[in-house]
N, C-alpha and C positions, 0 to 999 in steps of 0.2 A: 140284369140279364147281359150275357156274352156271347159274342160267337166266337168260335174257333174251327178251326180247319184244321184236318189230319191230313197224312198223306198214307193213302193206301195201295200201294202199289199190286196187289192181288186180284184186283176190283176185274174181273173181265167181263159181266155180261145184267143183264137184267133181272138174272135171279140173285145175284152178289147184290145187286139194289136193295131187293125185297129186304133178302136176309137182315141184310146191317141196318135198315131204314128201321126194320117192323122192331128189334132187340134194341137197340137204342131209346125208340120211343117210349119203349116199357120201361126204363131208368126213370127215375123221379129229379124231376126236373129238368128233365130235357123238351124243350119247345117248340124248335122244328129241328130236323134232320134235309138235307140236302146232299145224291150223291151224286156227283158227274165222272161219270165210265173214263170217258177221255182222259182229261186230268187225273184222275186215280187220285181222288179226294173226298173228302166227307164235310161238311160245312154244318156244323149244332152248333144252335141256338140256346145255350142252358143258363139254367139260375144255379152260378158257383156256389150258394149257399145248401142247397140241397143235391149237386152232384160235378166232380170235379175230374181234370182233363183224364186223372190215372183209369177212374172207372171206367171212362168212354173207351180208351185205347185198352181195359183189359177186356173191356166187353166183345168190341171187335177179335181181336187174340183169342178168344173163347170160339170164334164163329170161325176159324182158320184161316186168319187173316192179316197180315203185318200190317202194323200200324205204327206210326210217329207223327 
């Protein structure tokens, strides 16, 4: 297991949590998800073997959301 951290600069509110928290979780293999509004970042915990950084970031991209 790994973590990584994106930078999501679109992030503004509690419901931008939800969204990206609840669709990440549902990737296989992803462990935890952590968002913090402030920093406008996303912090998963995933097992690289079953889901890797491109998925996360196109996932996010799917929900209307720049991600790097």
């Amino acid at each position: 297991m790994s973590t990584r951290i994106f930078d999501v600069p679109t992030i503004k509110g509690e419901a931008c949590v939800r969204t990206i928290s609840t669709a990440l979780r549902r990737l296989p293999g992803i462990m935890g998800v952590q968002v913090d509004i402030e920093a406008k970042e996303v912090c998963v915990d995933l097992d690289s073997a079953l889901v890797n950084e491109v998925q996360v970031i196109q996932t996010i991209r799917e929900l209307g959301h720049e991600a790097k």
